[in-house]
Every structure is written in C-alpha cells, then in structure tokens.
C-alpha atoms as one frame of an Amber mdcrd trajectory, in Angstrom:
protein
   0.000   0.000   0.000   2.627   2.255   1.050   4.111   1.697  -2.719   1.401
   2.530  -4.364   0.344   5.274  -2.466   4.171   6.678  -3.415   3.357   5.724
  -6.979   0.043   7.535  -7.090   1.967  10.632  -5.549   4.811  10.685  -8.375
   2.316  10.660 -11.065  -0.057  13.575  -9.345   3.026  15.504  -8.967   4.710
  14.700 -12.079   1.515  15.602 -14.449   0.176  18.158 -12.444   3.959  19.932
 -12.849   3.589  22.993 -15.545   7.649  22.101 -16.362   8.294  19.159 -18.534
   9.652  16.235 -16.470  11.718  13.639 -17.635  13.384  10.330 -16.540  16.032
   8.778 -18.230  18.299   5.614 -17.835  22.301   5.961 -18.062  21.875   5.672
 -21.397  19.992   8.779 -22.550  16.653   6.335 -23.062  13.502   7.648 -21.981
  12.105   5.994 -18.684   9.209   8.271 -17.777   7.586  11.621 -19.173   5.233
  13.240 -17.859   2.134  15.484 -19.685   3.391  18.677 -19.480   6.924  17.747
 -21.733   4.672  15.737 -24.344   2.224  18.863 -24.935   5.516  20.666 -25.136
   7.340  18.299 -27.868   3.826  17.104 -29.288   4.720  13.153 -28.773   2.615
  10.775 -27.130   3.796   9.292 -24.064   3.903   5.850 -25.711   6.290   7.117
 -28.530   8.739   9.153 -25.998   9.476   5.725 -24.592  10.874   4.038 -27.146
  13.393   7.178 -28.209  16.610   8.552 -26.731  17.518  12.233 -25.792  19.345
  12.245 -29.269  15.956  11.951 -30.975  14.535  15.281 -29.754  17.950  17.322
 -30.049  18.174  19.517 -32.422  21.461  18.983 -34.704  23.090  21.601 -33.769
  22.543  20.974 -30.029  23.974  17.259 -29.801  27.567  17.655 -29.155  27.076
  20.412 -26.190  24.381  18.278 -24.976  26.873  14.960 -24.610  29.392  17.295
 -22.465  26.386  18.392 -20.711  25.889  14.865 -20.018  29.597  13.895 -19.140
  29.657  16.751 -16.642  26.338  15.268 -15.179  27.281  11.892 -14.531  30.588
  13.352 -13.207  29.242  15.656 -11.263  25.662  14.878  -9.940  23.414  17.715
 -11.241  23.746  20.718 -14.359  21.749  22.785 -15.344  21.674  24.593 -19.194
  19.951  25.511 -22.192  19.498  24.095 -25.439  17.054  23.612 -28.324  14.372
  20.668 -29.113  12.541  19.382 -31.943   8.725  19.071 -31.758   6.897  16.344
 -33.447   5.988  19.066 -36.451   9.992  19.546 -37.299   9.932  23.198 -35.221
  12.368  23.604 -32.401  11.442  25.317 -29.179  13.896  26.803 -26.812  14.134
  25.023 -23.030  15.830  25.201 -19.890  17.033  22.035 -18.555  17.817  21.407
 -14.868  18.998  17.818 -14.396  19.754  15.654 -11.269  21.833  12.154 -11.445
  21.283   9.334  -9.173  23.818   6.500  -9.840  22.210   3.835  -7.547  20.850
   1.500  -8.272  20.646   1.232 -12.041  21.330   4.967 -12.904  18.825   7.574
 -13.118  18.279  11.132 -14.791  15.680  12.659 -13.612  15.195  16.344 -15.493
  13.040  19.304 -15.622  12.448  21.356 -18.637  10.832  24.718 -19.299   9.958
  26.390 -22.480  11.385  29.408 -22.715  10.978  30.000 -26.551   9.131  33.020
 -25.642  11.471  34.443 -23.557  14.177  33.797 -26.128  12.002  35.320 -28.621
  11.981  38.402 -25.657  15.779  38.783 -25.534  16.340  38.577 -29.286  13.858
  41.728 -29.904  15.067  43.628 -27.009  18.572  42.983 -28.279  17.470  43.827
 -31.852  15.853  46.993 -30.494  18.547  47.990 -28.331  21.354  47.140 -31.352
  19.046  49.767 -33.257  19.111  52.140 -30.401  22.738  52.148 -29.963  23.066
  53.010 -34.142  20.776  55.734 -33.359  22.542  57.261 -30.898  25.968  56.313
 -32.738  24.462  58.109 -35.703  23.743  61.183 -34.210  25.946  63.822 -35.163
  26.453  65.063 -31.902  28.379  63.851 -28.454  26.066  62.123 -25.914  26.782
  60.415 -22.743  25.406  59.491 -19.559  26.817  60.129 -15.839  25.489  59.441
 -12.169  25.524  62.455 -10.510  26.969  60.319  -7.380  30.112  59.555  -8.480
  30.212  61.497 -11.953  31.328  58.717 -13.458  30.251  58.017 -17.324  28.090
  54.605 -17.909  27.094  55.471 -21.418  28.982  57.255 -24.567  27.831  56.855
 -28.092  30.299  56.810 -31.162  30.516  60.448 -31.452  31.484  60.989 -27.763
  34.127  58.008 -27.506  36.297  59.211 -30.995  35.862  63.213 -29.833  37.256
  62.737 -25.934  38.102  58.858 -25.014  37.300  55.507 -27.003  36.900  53.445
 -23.238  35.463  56.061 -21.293  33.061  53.960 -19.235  33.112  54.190 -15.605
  35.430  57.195 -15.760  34.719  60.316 -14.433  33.033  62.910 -17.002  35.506
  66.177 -15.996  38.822  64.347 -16.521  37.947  62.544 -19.605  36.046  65.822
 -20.949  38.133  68.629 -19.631  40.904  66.902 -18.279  41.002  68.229 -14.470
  41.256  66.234 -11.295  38.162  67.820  -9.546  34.550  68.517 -10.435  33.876
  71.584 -12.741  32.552  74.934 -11.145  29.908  74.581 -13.454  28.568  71.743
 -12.794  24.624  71.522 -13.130  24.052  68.783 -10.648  22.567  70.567  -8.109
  20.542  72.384 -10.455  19.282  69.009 -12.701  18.366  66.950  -9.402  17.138
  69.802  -7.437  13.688  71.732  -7.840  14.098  71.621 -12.095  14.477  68.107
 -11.515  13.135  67.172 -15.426  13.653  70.142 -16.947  16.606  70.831 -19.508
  19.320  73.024 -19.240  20.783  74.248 -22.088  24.138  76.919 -22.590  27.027
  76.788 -24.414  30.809  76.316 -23.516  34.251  76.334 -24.654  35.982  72.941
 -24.229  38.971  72.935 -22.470  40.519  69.943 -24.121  40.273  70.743 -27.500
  39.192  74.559 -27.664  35.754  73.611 -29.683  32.446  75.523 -28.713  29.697
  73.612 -27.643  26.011  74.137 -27.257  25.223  71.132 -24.689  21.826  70.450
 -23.189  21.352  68.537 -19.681  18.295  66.624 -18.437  17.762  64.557 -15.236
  16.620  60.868 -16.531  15.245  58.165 -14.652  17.265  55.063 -15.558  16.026
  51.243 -15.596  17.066  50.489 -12.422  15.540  53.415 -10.231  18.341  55.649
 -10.300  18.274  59.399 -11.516  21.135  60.360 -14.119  22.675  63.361 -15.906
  22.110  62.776 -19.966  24.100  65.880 -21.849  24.191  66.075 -25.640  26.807
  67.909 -27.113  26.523  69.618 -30.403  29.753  71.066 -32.008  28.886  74.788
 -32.802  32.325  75.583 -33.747  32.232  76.837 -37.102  28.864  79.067 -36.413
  30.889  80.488 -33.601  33.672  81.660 -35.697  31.167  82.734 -38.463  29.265
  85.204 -35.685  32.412  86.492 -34.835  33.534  87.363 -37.931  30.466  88.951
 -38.707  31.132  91.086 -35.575  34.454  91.678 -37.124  33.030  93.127 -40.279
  30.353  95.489 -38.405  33.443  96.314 -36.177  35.151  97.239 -39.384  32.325
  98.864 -40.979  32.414 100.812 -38.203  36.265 101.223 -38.382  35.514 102.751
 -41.438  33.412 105.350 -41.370  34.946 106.645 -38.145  38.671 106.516 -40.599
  36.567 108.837 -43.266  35.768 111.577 -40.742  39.448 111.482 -38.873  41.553
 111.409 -42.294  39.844 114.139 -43.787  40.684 115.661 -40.641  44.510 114.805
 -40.484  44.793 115.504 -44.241  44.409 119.599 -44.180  47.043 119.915 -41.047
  49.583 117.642 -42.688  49.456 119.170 -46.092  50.359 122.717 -43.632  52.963
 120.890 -42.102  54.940 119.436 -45.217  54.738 123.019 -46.566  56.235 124.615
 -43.276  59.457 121.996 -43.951  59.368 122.916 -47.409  59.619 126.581 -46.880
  62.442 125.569 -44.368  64.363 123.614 -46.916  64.058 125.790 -49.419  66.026
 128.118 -47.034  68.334 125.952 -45.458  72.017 126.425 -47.145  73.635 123.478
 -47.932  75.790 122.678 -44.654  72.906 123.246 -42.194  72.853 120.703 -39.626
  69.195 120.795 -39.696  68.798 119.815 -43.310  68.854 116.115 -42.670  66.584
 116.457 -40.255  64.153 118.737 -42.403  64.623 116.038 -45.305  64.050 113.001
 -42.938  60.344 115.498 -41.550  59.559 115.672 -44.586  59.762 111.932 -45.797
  57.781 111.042 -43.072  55.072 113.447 -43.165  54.778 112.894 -47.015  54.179
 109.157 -45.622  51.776 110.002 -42.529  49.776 111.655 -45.957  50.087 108.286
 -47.731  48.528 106.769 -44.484  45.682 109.250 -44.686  45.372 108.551 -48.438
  45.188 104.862 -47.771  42.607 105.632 -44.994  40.374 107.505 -47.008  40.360
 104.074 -49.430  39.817 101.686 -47.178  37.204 103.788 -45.761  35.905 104.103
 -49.669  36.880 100.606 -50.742  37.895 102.206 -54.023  40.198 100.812 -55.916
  43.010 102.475 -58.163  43.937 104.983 -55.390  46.776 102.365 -54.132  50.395
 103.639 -53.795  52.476 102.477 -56.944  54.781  99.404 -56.757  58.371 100.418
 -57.285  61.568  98.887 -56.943  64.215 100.364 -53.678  66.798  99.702 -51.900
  65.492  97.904 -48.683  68.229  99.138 -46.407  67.688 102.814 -46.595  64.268
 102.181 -46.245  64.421 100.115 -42.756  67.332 102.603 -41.226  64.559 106.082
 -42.225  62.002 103.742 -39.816  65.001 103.109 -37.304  65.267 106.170 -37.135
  62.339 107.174 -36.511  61.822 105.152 -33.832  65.147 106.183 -32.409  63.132
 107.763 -29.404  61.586 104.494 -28.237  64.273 103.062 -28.258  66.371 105.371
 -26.397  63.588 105.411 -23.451  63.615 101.401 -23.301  67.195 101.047 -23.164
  68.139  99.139 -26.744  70.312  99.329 -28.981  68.572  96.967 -31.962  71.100
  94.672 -33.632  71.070  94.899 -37.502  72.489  92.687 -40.020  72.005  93.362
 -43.913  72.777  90.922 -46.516  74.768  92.566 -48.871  72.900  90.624 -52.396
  69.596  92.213 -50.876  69.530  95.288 -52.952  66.239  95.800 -53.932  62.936
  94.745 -53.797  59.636  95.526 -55.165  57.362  97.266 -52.937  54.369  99.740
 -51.799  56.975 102.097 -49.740  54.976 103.803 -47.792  52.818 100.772 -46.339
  56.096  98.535 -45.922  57.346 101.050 -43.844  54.561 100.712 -41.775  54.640
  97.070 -41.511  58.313  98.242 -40.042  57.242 100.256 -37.452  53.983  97.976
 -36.482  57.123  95.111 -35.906  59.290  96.893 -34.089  56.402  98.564 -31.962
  55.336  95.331 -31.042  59.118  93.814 -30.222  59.166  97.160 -28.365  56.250
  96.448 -26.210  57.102  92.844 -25.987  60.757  93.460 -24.083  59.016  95.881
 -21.616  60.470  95.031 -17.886  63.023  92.052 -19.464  66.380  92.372 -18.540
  68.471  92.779 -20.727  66.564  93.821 -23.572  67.383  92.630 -26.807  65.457
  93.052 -30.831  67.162  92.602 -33.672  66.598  92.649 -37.388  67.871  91.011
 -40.049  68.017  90.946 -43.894  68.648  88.262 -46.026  68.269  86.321 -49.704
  67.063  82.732 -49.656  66.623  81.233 -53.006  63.903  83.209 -54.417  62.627
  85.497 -51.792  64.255  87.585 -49.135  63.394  87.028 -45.854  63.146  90.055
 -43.632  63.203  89.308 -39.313  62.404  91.264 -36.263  63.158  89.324 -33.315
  63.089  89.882 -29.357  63.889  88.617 -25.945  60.497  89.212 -24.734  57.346
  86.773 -22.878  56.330  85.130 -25.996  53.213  84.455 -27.377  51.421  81.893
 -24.915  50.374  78.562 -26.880  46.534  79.636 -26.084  46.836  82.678 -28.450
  49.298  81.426 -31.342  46.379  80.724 -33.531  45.093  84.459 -33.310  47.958
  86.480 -33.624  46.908  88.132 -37.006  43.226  88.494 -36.174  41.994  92.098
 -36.396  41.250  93.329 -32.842  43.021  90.432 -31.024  45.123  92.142 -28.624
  46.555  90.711 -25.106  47.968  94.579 -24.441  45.596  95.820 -20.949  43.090
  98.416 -22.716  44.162 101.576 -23.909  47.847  99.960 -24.687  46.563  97.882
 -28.171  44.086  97.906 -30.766  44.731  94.227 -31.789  45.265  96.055 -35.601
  48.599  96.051 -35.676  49.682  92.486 -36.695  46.624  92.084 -38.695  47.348
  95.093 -40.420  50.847  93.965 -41.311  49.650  90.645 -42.560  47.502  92.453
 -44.749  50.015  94.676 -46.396  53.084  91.835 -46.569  50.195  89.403 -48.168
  49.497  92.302 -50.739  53.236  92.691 -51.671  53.158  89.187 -52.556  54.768
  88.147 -49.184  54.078  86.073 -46.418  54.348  87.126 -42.530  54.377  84.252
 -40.154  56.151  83.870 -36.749  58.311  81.491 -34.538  58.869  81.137 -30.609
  62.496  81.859 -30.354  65.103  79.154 -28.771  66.184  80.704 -25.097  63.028
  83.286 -25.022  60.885  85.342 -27.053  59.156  85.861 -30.516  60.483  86.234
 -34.354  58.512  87.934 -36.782  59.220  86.615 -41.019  58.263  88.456 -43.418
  59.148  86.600 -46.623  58.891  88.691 -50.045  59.769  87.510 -53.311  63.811
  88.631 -54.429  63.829  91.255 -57.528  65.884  90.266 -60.410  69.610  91.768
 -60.166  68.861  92.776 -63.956  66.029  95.152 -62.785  66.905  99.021 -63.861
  63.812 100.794 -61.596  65.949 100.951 -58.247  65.332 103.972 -56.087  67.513
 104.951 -53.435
C-alpha cells in the first residue's frame, strides 16, 4: 500500500507539474515523461518511450548536450539551455535542470521549461537595443550618460568616444572631458536633481581639451534600475561660432571705417600745412645746415603720414586704383629712415637693436609707404614685448634665400602663450591691458606683406621670445627701376 500510495503521488506531482519532467536511464533512453513535456514536444507518451535524448535534439545541439551529459554523470546535477525538436519539425527553446542518481541502475531525472518566448523576448530587445545604440551612434552630436553620485560616465555613443576617449566607461566625465582632477565649477548637478528636476538646461561652452564651442543640453533621466542620471548632448557649434564672430568683425570694421573717413579728412588739411612749413624751411636751409637732414628726414615722413591718410580715405571708400604704386628700392635705406624714426623708443627702453644686412639684398619691389609701416607695427610690437626684461634685446635682419628675401624682427620678450598662437593676425586680437593695443597692428601687417606678394608668419624663439618673417619675393639683379 505504502508503494502505491508513493506511486500515485509521483504521477499527481509529475503531471500536475507545468515544467516538462523527464526520466532517463544511463543511457539517454527515456524511462518516464510526464504530460506537461509531451504537450511541449507534441509526442505521445507511448512514442517518448521508445526514443533517446538524441531523438529530440536539435542537430546543432547534440555535441554540447553529450558534455552536458559527461559533466552530469561526473558531477551529480547541471543545469543549461538548449534547443528541441517538436513532433511538427519546429524547435522550441528550453531550460534544462537535471539531477543524477547512480544507484541503483542509474537515473536522470530532469526538468524542462519552455522558454521560446522568452528567447524570442531577448532577441527583440537585443534587436531593439542594437538599433538604439546606431541611433545614438548616428547622431551627429556627443552624448553620454553620468550618475551624478560619483560622476562617473556609464554610457557614450560613437561620437562621444572618438571626440574625448574611445573606453570612457566608468570614468569620471571632468577628466575625460576637460581633463582636471576635480569637479567643474559649473557643474549643473545641483541644479538638474534639485527643484528643475526634469527640466533641460541648455548653454554653451568652450571645451577645455580641445578649444571647440559647444552648445550642450542637460536633463535629469530616470534610468532602468531606479536611479536618476545626468544625460548631456553635445553639439559642435564651432564653425557658427567663428562665423558670428567674424560677422562682428566686419560690423566692427564697418564701423572702423566710417569713423577713418571723418578722422583722415581731418589729419589731411594739417599735414598738407605741415609738409609746406618743412618745405619753406628747406628751401632756405644752405647746404651745410645741420638741420637739413633732419628737415629732409620730416619731410619723408610726413609725405608718408599723408600716404597713411590717403590709404585711410580708401579703405574707408573701398575704391580701388587709389593704391600707392609698386616700385623697386633699396630695402636698407628704407628700414634705417624707420630706425630712425623710432630712435626715441628706443632710447627710453634702453636698446640698442642689432642689424644685419645681406649685402645681395639690394632691392625689392614694394608699396613704400605701407612697408614702412609694416616696419614700425614690428618693431612697436618687439618694443612692447621686451618691456620690464632684462636685458633687452630686438634685432633685425636681412637676407636672400633662393627666391625670396626674408626680412626678421626678433626679441627677448614673454612670448606668445600657446593659447593665443592661432590668433595672432586676427583684427582686434590684442593681449595689451586696454588703452595699450588695438589688436590692428599684426593684422594690419599681414595684410600689407600678403598684398606685396609676401608672407608674414612667426616662430617662438630658442632661449626666449618671438620672431617675426616676413618673406617677399627677391627682384631680379637685372632690374633698372631701383630707387635709393
């Protein structure tokens, strides 16, 4: 009685199970099944006992299913996945959690679940998130994800990962995006996850690892497991930047233009009454006057301040035709007139400026008048730069090379700071305190060299300081236009 009251109590429990059961001789040959695993396969109960664990694998399957069974009979119990074939030639996905009992003939007893469903769960939500991440990866714009606990990243699509860091995941989002050590000053946090807790937050910023503008927005999100998180998108506004402030540039020099009309026609009439003061003087001056040099020398340069104004008034016109007249001279005489000029400044800094002339420099082909003032706009600045060094040092230099002659104005001074080397020549780009620069000068210069054909760059020099090139093309030795 006791038997079959145990038998009566397998089969209840065995049928009544919603899990396929199985049980199986050392063999692999089916002992026992119970009701749930043949409406699951779609055998009968008769025909499941006379087939073997082969018969139902699906081909793929059999070889991970006979080291599943090694391991079993080694070990006692496994548990794993693999595939079935029903009656109708389909295959079904199950879960298989097996127990061995060696005495006293050898038994496998198993439990199987279909989880075909599931399977079929997990391959759209992988499909779905695979098109998710191509979204995001597509986006032209940097996105990532951070927990405001910790800051550190947990999500970066393609964008973000070839812009600041390719493994940035579970890194903290100021070091990998702006490189410091401690949390930015502007961090939203407090702001995302306090009272606008869901509301966006959008500005724009400079980054500090690779100088690009940004116009980023921020939202709180509630992630999938409870927790709230900082999402930022980044979009690159760079080149619109650049493209607003060169607009400003031009309405600056709009401006700069109508404000040169009304001062050069106001320079013009006082000038013209000054060049005829020194040419009443040097009409009287006899011949061994020591003041005649200096009368000649007033007069060169006031016949140049009127070039200036000339070149003022057309700019401020943008006509075209008015341009002082190319002409071939003698570079030397024309950089010692501007020393000499300047021989004031450079008495009140302290320097004596080092010159070195290449003697097969004897001409080149030039505006006069504006070249000089791409002299003085050099030497200013090398002036300014060697304020408060000690000792002070500028030097110029004048020499062939190959085709062109290259013309230097060097000095001992700061330097240009990497941050500003790519601006040097931008008009109104000035690091003087205000009231000491207009931030025309060098932009100016590059101007007039790049008219004469020329090129101005510059170099950090060795031990300290900054060298200015101007590099014009070399006049043929056969030229007969030279002017003294």
């Amino acid at each position: 009685s006791d038997r079959f009251e145990i038998d009566r109590l397998y089969d209840a429990l065995s049928n009544t199970c919603l899990d396929g059961f199985w049980m199986l001789d050392a063999q692999g040959r089916f002992l026992d099944v119970n009701v749930a695993y043949c409406a699951m396969s779609g055998y009968r109960r008769e025909e499941l006992l006379d087939m073997r664990i082969n018969d139902l694998e699906a081909c793929e399957s059999r070889e991970e299913i006979r080291q599943h069974w090694e391991k079993l009979l080694e070990r006692g119990v496994d548990r794993f996945e693999s595939r079935h074939r029903r009656k109708d030639g389909t295959l079904i996905d199950v879960e298989i959690s097996t127990s061995y009992h060696p005495a006293p003939e050898g038994r496998v007893y198993a439990f199987l679940r279909d989880i075909s469903q599931r399977k079929r769960a997990e391959q759209m939500l992988a499909i779905e998130r695979h098109q998710l991440r191509s979204l995001f990866d597509g986006i032209d714009a940097a996105i990532y994800v951070a927990d405001p606990e910790n800051d550190r990243i947990i999500y970066a699509n393609e964008v973000f990962r070839q812009t600041w860091d390719p493994v940035p995941i579970g890194k903290v989002c100021y070091q990998v995006l702006h490189d410091r050590h401690h949390p930015c000053e502007t961090c939203s946090n407090e702001r995302l996850f306090g009272a606008e807790r869901g509301k966006h937050h959008v500005f724009e910023q400079q980054n500090a690892r690779n100088g690009r503008w940004y116009r980023c927005a921020e939202k709180a999100i509630l992630w999938s497991d409870g927790r709230w998180l900082r999402l930022q998108t980044a979009i690159d506004v760079t080149e619109r930047k650049l493209r607003d402030q060169y607009l400003a540039q031009l309405e600056k020099l709009s401006s700069l233009g109508q404000l040169t009309a009304g001062v050069a026609h106001e320079l013009f009439n006082p000038l013209m009454g000054i060049i005829n003061a020194v040419q009443f003087c040097l009409a009287r001056a006899a011949g061994d006057d020591v003041c005649l040099e200096v009368l000649r020398d007033a007069e060169h340069h006031t016949r140049r301040c009127i070039g200036i104004v000339e070149h003022l008034l057309a700019f401020s016109r943008q006509e075209e035709g008015q341009q002082e007249a190319f002409v071939t001279v003698a570079p030397r005489p024309l950089i010692e007139r501007v020393l000499r000029l300047l021989d004031y400044r450079f008495a009140q800094a302290g320097v004596t400026p080092r010159q070195e002339f290449d003697p097969e420099v004897i001409a080149l082909r030039l505006q006069p008048a504006r070249f000089e003032q791409v002299l003085i706009n050099l030497l200013t600045n090398a002036l300014d730069a060697v304020n408060g060094c000690e000792p002070k040092d500028i030097g110029i230099t004048l020499r062939a090379q190959g085709e062109h002659v290259v013309l230097e104005v060097e000095d001992n001074g700061v330097g240009i700071a990497p941050e500003w080397q790519t601006r040097v020549f931008e008009p109104f780009f000035t690091t003087k305190p205000v009231g000491q620069g207009t931030g025309l000068g060098l932009f100016t210069s590059w101007s007039i060299v790049t008219d004469q054909g020329g090129t101005l760059e510059f170099r950090p020099r060795p031990e300290q300081g900054t060298v200015l090139v101007v590099t014009l093309p070399r006049v043929p030795e056969s030229s007969n236009e030279l002017l003294s």
